[in-house]
C-alpha positions as CSV (number, residue, x, y, z in Angstrom):
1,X,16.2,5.4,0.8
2,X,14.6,2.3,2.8
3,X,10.9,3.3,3.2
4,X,7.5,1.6,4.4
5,X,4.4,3.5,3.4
6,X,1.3,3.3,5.6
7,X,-2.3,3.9,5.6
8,X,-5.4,2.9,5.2
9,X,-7.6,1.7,2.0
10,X,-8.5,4.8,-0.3
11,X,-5.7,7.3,1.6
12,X,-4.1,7.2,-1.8
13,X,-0.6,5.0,-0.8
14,X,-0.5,3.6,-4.9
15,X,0.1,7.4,-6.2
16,X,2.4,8.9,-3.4
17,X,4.5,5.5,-4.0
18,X,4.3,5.9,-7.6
19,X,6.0,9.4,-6.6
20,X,8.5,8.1,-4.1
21,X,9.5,5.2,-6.7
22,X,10.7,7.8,-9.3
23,X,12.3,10.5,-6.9
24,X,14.5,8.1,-5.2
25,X,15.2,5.7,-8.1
26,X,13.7,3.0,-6.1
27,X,11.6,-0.2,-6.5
28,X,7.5,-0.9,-5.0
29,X,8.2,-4.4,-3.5
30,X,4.3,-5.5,-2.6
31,X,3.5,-8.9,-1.3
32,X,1.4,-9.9,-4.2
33,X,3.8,-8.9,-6.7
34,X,7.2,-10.6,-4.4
35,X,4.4,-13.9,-4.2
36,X,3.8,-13.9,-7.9
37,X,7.3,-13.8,-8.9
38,X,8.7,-16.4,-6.7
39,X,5.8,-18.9,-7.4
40,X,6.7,-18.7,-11.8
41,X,10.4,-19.0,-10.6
42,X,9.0,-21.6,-9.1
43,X,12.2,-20.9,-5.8
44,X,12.0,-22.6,-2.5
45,X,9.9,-20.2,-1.0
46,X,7.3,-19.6,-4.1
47,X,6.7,-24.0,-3.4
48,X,6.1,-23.0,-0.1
49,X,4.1,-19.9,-0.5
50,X,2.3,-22.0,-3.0
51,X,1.7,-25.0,-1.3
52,X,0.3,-23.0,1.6
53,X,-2.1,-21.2,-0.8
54,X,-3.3,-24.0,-2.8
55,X,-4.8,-25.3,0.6
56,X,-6.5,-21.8,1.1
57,X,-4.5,-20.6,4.0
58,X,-2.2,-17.6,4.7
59,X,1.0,-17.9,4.0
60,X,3.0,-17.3,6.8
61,X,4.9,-14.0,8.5
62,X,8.6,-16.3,7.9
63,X,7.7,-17.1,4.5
64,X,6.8,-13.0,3.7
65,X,10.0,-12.0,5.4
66,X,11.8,-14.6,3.8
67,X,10.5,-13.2,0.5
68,X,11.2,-9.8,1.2
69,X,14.8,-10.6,2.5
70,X,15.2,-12.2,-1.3
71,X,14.0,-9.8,-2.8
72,X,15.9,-6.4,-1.6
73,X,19.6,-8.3,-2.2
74,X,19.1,-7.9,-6.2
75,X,20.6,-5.2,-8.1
76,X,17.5,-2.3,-8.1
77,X,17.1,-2.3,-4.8
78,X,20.9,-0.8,-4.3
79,X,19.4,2.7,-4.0
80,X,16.7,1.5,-1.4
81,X,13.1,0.0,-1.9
82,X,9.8,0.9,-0.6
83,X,8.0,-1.5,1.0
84,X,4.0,-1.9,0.0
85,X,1.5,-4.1,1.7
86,X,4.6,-5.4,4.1
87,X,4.6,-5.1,7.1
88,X,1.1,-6.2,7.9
89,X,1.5,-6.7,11.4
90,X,3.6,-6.5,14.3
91,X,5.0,-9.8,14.3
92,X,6.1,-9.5,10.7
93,X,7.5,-6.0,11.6
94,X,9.3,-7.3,14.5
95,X,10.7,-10.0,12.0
96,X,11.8,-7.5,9.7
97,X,13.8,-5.8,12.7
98,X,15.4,-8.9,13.6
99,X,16.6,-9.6,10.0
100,X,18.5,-6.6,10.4
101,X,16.5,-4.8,7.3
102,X,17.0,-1.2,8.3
103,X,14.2,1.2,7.5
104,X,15.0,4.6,6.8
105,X,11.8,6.3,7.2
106,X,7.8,4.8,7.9
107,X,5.5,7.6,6.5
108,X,2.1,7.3,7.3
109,X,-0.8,8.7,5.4
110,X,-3.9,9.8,7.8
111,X,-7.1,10.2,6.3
112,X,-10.6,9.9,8.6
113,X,-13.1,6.5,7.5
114,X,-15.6,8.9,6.9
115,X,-13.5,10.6,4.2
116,X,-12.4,7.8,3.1
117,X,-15.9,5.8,2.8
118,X,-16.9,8.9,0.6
119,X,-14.0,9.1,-1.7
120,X,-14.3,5.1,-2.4
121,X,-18.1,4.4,-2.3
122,X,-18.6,7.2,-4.6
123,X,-16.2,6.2,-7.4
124,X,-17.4,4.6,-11.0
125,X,-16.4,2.9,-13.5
126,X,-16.9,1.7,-17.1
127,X,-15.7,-1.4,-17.1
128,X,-14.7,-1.8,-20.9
129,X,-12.5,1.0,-20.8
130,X,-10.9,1.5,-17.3
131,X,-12.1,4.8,-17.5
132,X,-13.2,6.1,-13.6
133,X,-15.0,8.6,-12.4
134,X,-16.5,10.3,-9.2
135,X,-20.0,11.4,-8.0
136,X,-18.4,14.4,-6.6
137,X,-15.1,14.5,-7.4
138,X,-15.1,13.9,-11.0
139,X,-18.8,13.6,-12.3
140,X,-19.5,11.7,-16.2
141,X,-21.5,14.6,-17.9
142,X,-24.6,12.3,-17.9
143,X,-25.2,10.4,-14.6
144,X,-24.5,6.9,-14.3
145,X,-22.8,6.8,-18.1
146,X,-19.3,6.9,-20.0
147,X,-18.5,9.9,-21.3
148,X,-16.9,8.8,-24.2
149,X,-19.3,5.5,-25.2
150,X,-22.7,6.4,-23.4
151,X,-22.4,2.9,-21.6
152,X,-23.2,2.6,-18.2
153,X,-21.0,2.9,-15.0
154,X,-20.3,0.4,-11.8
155,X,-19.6,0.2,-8.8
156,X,-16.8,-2.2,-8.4
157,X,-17.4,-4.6,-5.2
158,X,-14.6,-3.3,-3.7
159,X,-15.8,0.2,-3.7
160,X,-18.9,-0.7,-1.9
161,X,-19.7,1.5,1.5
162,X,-20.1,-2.6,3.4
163,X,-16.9,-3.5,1.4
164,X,-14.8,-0.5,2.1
165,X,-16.3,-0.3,5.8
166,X,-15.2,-3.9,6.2
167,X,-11.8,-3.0,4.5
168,X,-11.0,-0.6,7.2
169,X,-12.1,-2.4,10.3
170,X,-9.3,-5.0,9.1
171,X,-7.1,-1.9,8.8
172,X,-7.7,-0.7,12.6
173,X,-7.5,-4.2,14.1
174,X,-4.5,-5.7,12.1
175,X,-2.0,-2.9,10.6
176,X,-2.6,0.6,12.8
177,X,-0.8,-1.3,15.5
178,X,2.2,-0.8,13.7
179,X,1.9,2.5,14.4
180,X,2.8,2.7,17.8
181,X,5.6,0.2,16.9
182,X,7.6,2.7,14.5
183,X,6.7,5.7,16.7
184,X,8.5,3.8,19.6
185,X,11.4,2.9,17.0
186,X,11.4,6.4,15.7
187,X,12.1,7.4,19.2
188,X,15.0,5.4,20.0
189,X,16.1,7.0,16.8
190,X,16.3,3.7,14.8
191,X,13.9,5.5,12.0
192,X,12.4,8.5,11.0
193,X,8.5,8.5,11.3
194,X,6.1,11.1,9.6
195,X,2.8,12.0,9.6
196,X,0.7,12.7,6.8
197,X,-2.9,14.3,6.5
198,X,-3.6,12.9,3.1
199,X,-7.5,14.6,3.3
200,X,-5.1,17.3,0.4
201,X,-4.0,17.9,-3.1
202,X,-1.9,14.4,-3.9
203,X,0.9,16.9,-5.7
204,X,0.7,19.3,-1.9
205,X,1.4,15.6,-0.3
206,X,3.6,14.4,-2.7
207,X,5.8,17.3,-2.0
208,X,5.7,17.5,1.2
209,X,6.8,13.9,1.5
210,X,9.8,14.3,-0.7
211,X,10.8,17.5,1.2
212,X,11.1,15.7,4.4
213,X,12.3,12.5,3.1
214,X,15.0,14.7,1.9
215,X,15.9,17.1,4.6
């Protein structure tokens, strides 16, 4: 099973792919991680890739491709792969399709800013630990402190409102695009495309996902 996941910051993609992962014996291939591990092996792209990032630029949508064409011919990725964080944008999904990777299904988790604003600006953490919490969600007993340690919580900068507001512009203007590209794929029956609301229980979703996946 050949799958890209989709969404937007906070709609919960890390724990439905942790789910996908196990049920279909498959790997997470994520840009950072494909980056990481071709700059130690220190390959012809991870130079490149590193060269370009040393100077503080992007690295490019060939490079990325190139990466993730390396990366899906080893042995774990026999049963499939799903795709994290790749494609970004249309070009590098029109790249994909012209490498001839096929994609068995693009499932794309919906979840309103509003929602998601709330569910991320409202999380907390103590630092020493890892140990998170939520204002609503998932309250510490005292406010503003570790259960465990008394010590007090954070807001991580990425889970600021401005941060996760910023986040998600980025989102709209750069990666929802792809969208309408797999829906038009998905109708010349090159892939399957499914919609998500992910504003549910993560098991409910998980489920559902698998299910369809499945079917």
């Amino acid at each position: 099973m050949r799958i890209i996941l989709l969404g937007p910051p906070g709609a919960g993609k890390g724990t439905q792919a942790q789910v996908l992962t196990k049920e279909f014996s498959i790997p997470q291939i994520s840009t950072g991680d494909m980056l990481r591990a071709a700059i130690k092996e220190g390959t012809e792209l991870g130079l490149k890739a590193k060269a370009v990032m040393d100077a503080g630029q992007l690295v490019s949508d060939d490079i990325i491709i190139g990466l993730v064409k390396e990366r899906i011919e080893r042995d774990d990725c026999k049963n499939g792969f799903l795709l994290d964080g790749v494609p970004r944008t249309i070009p590098q999904a029109q790249a994909i399709l012209d490498a001839g990777i096929e994609i068995d299904a693009v499932v794309e988790l919906q979840l309103a800013d509003e929602k998601i604003v709330k569910r991320m600006s409202g999380r907390r953490v103590h630092l020493a630990s890892g140990r998170t919490y939520h204002i609503v969600y998932n309250p510490p007993k005292v406010e503003g402190v570790d259960d465990v340690t008394g010590e007090p919580l954070v807001i991580r900068a990425d889970d600021e409102e401005q941060t996760v507001r910023s986040r998600l512009s980025v989102y709209h203007e750069q990666t929802e695009p792809l969208v309408a590209f797999y829906k038009d794929l998905s109708a010349q029956g090159k892939t399957v495309y499914m919609e998500v609301d992910a504003n549910r229980d993560v098991d409910v979703i998980a489920s559902e996902i698998v299910k369809t996946l499945k079917a």
